[in-house]
C-alpha positions in Angstrom: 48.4 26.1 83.5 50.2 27.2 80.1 52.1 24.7 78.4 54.4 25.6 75.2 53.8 22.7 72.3 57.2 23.3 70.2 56.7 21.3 66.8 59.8 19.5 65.7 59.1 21.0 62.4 59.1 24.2 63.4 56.6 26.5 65.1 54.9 26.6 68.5 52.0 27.5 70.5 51.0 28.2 73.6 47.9 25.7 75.1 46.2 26.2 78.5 45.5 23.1 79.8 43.8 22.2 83.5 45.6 19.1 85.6 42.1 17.1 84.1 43.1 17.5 80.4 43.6 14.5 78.9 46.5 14.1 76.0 43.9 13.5 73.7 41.8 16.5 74.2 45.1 18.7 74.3 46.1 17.3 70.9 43.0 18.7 69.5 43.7 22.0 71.0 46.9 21.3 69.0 45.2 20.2 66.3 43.5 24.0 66.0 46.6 26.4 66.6 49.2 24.4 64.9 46.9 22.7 61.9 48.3 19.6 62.5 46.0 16.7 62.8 46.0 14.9 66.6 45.6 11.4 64.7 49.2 12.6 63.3 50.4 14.2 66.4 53.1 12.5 69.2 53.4 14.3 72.2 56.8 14.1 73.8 58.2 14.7 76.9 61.8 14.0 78.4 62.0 11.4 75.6 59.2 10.1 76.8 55.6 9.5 74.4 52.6 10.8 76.0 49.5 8.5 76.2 46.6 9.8 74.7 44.0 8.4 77.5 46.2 9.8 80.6 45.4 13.4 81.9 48.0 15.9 82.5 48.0 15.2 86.2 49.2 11.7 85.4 52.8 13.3 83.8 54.2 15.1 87.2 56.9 16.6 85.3 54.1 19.0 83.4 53.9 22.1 84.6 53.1 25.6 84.2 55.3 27.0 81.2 56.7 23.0 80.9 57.7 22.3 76.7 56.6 19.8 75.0 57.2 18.3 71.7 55.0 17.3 68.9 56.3 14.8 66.2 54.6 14.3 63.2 53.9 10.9 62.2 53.5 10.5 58.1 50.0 9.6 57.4 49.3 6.3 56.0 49.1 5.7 52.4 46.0 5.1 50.4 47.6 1.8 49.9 47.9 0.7 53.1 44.9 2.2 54.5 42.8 0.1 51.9 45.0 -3.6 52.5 43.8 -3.0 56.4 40.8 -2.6 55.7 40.4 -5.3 53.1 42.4 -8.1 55.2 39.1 -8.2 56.8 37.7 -10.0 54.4 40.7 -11.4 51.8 43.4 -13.6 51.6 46.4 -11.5 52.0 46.7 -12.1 47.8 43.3 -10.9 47.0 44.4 -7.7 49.2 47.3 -6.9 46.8 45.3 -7.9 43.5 42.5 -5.7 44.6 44.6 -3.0 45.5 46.8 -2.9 42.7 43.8 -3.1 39.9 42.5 -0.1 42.3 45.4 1.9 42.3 45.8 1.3 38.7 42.5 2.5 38.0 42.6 5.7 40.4 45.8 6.4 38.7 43.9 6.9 35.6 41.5 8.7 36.6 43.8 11.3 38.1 46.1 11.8 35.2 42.8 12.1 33.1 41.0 15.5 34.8 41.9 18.7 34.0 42.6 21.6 36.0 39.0 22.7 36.0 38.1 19.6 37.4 40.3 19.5 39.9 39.5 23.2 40.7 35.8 21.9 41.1 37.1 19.5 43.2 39.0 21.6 45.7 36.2 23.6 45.6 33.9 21.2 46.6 35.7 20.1 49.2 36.1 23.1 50.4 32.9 23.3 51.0 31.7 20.5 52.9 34.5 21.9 55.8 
C-alpha cells in the first residue's frame, strides 16, 4: 500500500509500505526521501503518535493512500546530551561543572578556526558519509 507522509514543515512523500512494516522501519524510508532523521521524526495519525515497535497492521485506520504526519522533534543540545551521559557517573553538580568548563572550552575552540579550517572540516566530514 502507498501511504502519503506530509511533513508539518512542509513537503511530502509518497512511501510504500506492506501491512508488516513496522513504524520504525518506515521512518527510515522517511528518513531517505524527506532527509529528516527517524530519531527526530513523530509519526502522527488522527492526533494520535505512532509507536515505533508496532507494524502498520496494528493502526487499522492506515490504508492505501491514508496521510500521515511527521513532526519534527528539536534535537537535543550538546548540553544535554553530555549531562545524560555524565549523570552516569557524577553528582548532578559535577555534571554542570564539567559541562560548563566543556562548553567553555569548545566555545573557544570554535571562535578560534578559520574558515579554511572549518572548510577542512566539512570536508572531512563529508567524507566519512
Amino acid at each position: 500500500m502507498k501511504i502519503i507522509i506530509k511533513c508539518l514543515k512542509g513537503g511530502n512523500c509518497l512511501v510504500e509500505v506492506d501491512e508488516s512494516t513496522t513504524i520504525a522501519e518506515l521512518k527510515k524510508r522517511i528518513e531517505t526521501d524527506i532527509n529528516i532523521p527517524a530519531t527526530q521524526q513523530t509519526l502522527v495519525l488522527f492526533g494520535k503518535t505512532l509507536q515505533d515497535d508496532k507494524p502498520v497492521s496494528f493502526y487499522p485506520k492506515i490504508k492505501d493512500g491514508t496521510k500521515l504526519y511527521v513532526a519534527v522533534k528539536k534535537p537535543e543540545s550538546l548540553n544535554t546530551v553530555l549531562s545524560k551521559f555524565l549523570r552516569h557517573y557524577y553528582t548532578e553538580e559535577q555534571c554542570k561543572m564539567i559541562v560548563d568548563e566543556f562548553m567553555k572550552n569548545f566555545n573557544i575552540k570554535i571562535k578560534n578556526l578559520s574558515l579554511d579550517d572549518l572548510e577542512r572540516i566539512a570536508i572531512e566530514d563529508g567524507d566519512n558519509s
